[in-house]
N, C-alpha and C positions, 0 to 999 in steps of 0.2 A: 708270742713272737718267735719268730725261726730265728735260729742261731746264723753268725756270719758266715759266707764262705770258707774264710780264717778257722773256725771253729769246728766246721764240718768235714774240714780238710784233715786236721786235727785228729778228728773223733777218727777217721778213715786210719790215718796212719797208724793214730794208735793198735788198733782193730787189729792192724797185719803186721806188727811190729811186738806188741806185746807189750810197750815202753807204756806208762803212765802218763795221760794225757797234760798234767801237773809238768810231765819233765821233757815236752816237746814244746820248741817254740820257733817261729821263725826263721832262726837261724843255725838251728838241728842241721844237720849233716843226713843227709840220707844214707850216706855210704857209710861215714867216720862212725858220726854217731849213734845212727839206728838201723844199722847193718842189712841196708836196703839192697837185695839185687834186681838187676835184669827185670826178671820175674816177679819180682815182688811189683816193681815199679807197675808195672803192665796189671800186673792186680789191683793195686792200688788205684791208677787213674780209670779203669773200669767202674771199681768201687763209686768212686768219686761220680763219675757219670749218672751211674744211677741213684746216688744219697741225691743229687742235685738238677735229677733229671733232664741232662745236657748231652750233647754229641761233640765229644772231644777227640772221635776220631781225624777231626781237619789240621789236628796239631801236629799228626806225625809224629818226627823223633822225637822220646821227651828225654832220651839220654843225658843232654846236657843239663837237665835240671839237679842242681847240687844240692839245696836246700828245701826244706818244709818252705820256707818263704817264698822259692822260685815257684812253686807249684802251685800256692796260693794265688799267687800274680797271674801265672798264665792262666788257672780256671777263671779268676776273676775277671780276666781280659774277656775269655772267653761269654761267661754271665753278659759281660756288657756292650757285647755284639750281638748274643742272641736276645736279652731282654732289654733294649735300650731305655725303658723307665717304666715307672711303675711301684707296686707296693715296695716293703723292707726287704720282700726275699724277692723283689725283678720282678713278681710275675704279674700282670695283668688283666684284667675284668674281659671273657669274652677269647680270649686266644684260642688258637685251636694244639690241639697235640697226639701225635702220632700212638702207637699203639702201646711204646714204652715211656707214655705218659711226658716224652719232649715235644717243646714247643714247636710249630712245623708254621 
């Protein structure tokens, strides 16, 4: 069984942060607490796109995202527009997907 969005989110931050995924949670501070910049951010939801093989470039600015929680919610927003049902991890019997393995 694949892990949650939540969790993969997680694994991401951690990865570019360096923090122990034990000491990120929800309501982590990307700025405060895990001394996210700019650039990091822009790496991170990259990361994310491809741990979860999505096209998150329709979000645009994700500047205003303050928390581990907010990014959660938006990828997960996003999961549930591009996969509207299906298995635990969204995906579907039969879909089709583009060359970087997103659903098209």
């Amino acid at each position: 069984m694949r892990a949650s969005v939540g969790d993969r989110v997680i694994d991401v931050v951690s990865r570019f942060t360096s923090v122990p995924k034990r000491n990120i949670s929800g309501a982590s501070s990307l700025r405060d607490d895990l001394a996210v910049s700019s650039f990091d951010m822009v790496c991170i939801m990259t990361a994310v796109e491809d741990e979860l093989s999505l096209d998150l470039g329709s979000l645009g600015d994700v500047s205003n995202l303050e928390t581990v929680g907010d990014v959660v919610n938006c990828v997960q927003g996003q999961v549930e527009r591009t996969r509207p049902s299906g298995g635990a991890d969204g995906s579907q019997a039969g879909e089709r997907h583009d060359s970087k393995n997103r659903i098209v």
